[in-house]
N, C-alpha and C positions, 0 to 999 in steps of 0.2 A: 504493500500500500504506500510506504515510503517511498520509494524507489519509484513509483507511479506517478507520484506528487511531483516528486524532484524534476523528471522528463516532462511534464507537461509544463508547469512550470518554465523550463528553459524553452520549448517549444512556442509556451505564449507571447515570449518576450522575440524569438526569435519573427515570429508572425505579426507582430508590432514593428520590428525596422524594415520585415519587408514591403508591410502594407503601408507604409508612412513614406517608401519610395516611391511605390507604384503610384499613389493615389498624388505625391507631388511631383510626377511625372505628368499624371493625365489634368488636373490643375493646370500646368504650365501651358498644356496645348501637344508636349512633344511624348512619341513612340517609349515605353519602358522598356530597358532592358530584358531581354525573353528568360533571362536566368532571376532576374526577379520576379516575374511572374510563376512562373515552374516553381520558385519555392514558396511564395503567396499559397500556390495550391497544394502542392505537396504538403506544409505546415499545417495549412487549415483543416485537410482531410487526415492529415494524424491526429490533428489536436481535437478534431470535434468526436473522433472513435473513441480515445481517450478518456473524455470529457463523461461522453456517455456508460464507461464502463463506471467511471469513478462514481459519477448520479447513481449506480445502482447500488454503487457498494454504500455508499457514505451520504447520498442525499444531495441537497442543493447547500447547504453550508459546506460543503465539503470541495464544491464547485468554487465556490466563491476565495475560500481560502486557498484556491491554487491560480487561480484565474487575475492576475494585478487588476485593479483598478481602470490603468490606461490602456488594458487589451478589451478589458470589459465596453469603455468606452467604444473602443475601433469597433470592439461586433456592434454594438446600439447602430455606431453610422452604417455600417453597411446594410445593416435591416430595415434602419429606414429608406437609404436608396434605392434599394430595390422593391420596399412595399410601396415607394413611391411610384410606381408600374400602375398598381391596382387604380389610385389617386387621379393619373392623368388618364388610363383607357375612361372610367368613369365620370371625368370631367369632373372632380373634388377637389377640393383646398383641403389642405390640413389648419387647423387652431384658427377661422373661421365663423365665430360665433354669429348668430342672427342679431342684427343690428350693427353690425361691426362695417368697416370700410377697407376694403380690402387693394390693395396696390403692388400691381406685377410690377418685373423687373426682367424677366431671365430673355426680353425679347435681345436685348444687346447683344449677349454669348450666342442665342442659337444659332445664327449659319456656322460659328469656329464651331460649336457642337455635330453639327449635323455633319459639318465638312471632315471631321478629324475620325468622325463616325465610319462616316464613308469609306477615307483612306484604309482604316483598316479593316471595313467587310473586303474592299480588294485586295489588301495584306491575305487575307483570312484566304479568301478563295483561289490568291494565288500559291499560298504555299500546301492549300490543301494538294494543287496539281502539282506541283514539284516533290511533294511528298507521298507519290500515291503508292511508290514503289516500296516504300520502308513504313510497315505499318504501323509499330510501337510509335515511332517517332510523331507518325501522320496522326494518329489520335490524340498524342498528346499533346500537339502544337497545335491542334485546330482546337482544343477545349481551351487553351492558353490565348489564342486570338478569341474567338468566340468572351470567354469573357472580358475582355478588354472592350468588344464593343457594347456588351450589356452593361457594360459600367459606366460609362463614357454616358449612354443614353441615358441612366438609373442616376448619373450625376444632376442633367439638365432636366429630369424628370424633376427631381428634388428641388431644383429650382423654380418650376412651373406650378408646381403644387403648392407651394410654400411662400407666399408673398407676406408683404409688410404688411401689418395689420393693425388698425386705431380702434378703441374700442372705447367706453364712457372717459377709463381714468389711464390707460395706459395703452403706450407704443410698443409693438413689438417688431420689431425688427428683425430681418433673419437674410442668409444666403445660403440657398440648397438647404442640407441637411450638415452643414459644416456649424453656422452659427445659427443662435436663436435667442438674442437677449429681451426682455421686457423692459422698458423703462418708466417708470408712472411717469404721465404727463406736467404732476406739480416738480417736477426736478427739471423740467424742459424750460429755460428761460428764455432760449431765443432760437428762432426756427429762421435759418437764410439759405435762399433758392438760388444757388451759384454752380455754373459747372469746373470740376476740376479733371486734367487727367493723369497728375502727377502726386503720386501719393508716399510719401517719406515715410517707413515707421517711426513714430514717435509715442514716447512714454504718453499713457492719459487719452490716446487717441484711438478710434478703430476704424476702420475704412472697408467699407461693404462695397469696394468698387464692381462694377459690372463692366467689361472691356475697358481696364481701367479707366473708367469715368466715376464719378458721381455727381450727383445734381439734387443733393440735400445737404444742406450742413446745422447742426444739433449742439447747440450749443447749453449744457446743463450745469445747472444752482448747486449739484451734489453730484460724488460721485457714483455711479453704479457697476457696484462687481457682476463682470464679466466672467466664464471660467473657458479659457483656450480648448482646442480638439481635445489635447490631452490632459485638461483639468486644471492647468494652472492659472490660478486667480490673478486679474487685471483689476484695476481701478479706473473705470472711463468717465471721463470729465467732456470728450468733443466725438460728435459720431459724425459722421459723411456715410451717406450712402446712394445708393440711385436707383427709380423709380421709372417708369414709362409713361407715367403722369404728375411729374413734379410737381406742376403747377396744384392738380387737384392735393396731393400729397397736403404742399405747405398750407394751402387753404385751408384744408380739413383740422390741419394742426392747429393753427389759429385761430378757428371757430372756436375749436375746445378749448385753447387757454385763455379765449378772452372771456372774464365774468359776466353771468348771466345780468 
């Protein structure tokens, strides 16, 4: 049972630096290396046979203390990308409520999505033909392209499904299934409608750019913790982000901060 522990364990952690390449690879826009991908899956399918031996023997605490924290995270995002499938064939928003004001974004990315999509169904089909004659190899490289494009689309899915959202007392703001913060509206002191497309990390700040643009800037009275992909707590004092409807955006902000 120890010895079960210890291997998944190193297994989760190892499936954490592969998925944290893959995924700021496909981010970036550019092809991930194929030996990352191949160990993304090979990790994954060891770890989840594993995972479920170990649920039998010891339960879901048992899961949990071998499983870190930041792997636990990585699986949430990927379940949500890909539940986000169900979301858009159905034409659904996620966190959406009735009465709420809902404002896309993901229209900037999609052609880079669809296009980068593309290049590799033709990656995919072309190596399926170069590979027909080596069959081990030819299945594994077509389920390693194959997911590369389900993910790519499950990324821009999570984008479409998931827009900014104002609702009586707070803003929630989100990109894909990567961020998703709330902010109440009484910490919002000033709302300015400006485009930028140069975005510096900086301490206090966060930046939900879309094809690096944005065309909100959030200027806030307090700060609001933020927690990173991987969990580590921010203090954001200025948000920028960008909308498809800026203008209705800053309006809508407006209505609601100014007293009735």
């Amino acid at each position: 049972m120890t010895t079960l522990r210890t291997t998944l364990r190193v297994l989760a952690y190892a499936a954490l630096a592969a998925e944290l390449v893959l995924t700021g690879c496909l981010l970036a826009g550019a092809r991930p290396p194929r030996s990352v991908e191949a160990a993304v899956v090979a990790v994954i399918v060891v770890e989840v046979c594993g995972l479920a031996v170990l649920y039998r023997r010891g339960g879901r605490d048992a899961v949990r203390e071998v499983v870190p924290a930041k792997v636990r995270r990585l699986i949430g995002h990927e379940l949500r990308v890909l539940g986000s499938y169900w979301l858009w064939v159905t034409r659904r928003r996620n966190g959406v409520p009735a009465g709420a004001s809902a404002f896309a974004y993901a229209r900037g990315q999609a052609v880079m999505m669809y296009a980068f999509a593309f290049v590799c169904l033709v990656e995919t089909a072309a190596m399926w033909a170069l590979l027909h004659n080596w069959p081990l190899l030819h299945r594994v490289v077509l389920v390693l392209d194959v997911y590369t494009v389900v993910w790519v689309l499950g990324l821009h899915a999570a984008a479409v499904t998931r827009p900014h959202v104002v609702t009586a007392d707070t803003l929630r703001v989100r990109r894909g299934a990567l961020v998703d913060l709330l902010i109440p509206l009484e910490r919002i002191g000033a709302v300015r409608r400006e485009n930028k497309y140069t975005h510096q990390p900086t301490e206090g700040e966060l930046n939900l750019d879309v094809g690096a643009q944005t065309s909100i800037t959030l200027e806030l009275t307090s700060p609001v913790r933020h927690f990173t992909f991987l969990g580590h707590p921010r203090d954001i004092r200025l948000v920028r982000l960008h909308a498809e409807d800026p203008d209705g955006l800053a309006r809508t902000l407006e209505q609601r901060l100014t007293p009735a």
